[in-house]
C-alpha positions in Angstrom: -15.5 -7.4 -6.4 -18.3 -4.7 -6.8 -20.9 -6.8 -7.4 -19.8 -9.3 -4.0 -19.5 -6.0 -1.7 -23.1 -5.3 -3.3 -24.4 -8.6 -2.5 -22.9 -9.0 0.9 -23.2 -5.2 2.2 -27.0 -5.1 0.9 -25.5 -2.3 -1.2 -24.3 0.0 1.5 -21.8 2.5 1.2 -19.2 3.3 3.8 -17.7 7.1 3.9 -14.5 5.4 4.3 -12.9 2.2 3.2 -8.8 2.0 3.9 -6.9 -0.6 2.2 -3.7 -1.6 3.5 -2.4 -2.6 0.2 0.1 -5.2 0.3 1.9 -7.2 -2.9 0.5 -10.6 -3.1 3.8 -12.2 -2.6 4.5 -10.4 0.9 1.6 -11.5 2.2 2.0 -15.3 1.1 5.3 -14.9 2.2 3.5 -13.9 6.0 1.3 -16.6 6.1 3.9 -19.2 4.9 4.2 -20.4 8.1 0.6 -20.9 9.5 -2.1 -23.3 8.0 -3.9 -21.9 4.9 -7.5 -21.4 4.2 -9.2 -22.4 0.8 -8.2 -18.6 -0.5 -4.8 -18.0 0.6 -3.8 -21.7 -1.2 -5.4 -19.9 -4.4 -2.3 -19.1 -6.7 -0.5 -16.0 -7.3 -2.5 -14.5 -10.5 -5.9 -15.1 -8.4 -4.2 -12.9 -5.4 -2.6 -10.5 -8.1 -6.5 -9.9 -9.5 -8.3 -9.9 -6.7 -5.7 -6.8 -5.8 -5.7 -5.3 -9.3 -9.8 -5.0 -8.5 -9.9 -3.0 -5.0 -6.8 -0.6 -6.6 -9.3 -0.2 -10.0 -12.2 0.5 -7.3 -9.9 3.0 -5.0 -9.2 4.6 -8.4 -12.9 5.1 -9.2 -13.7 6.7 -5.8 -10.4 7.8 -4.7 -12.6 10.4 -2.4 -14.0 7.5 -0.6 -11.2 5.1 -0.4 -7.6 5.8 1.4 -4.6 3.5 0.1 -2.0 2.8 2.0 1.4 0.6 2.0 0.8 -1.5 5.0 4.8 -2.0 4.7 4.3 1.3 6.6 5.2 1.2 10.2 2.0 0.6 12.2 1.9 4.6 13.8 2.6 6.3 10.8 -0.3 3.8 9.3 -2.7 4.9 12.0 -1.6 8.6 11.9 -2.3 8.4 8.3 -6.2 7.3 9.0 -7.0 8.9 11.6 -5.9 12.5 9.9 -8.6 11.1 7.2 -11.2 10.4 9.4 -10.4 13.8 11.7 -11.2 15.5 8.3 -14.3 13.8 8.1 -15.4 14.8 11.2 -14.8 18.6 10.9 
């Protein structure tokens, strides 16, 4: 995943990244019901490592990066980032 983010971003470095982490079967269990794309027909261990690597990189820079459970409730989600970014701005 590092080396992707390297090669798309022209290795820029946000302040900020926010994942809205979510278990791989909730959100196959969302999309169930729409057409899938080439990567959300990938199976369950490709979605479980592709998470497994943005938590091991929020774990790495947990100062840069801001996890959340996106089972959250949308305003508690967006009080939650903006208190981050409020911070940032002081």
């Amino acid at each position: 995943i590092h080396w992707a983010n390297d090669l798309s971003t022209g290795s820029r470095v946000p302040d900020l990244v926010v994942l809205l982490d979510l278990p791989p079967e909730t959100g196959l269990r969302r999309k169930a019901s729409g057409e899938l794309d080439r990567i959300e027909r990938e199976g369950r261990e490709f979605h479980e490592l592709v998470r497994s690597g943005y938590l091991e990189l929020s774990r790495n820079e947990p100062e840069r990066w801001l996890v959340l459970d996106s089972a959250e409730p949308k305003n508690r989600i967006y009080e939650t980032v903006w208190a981050r970014i409020s911070q940032m701005l002081e």
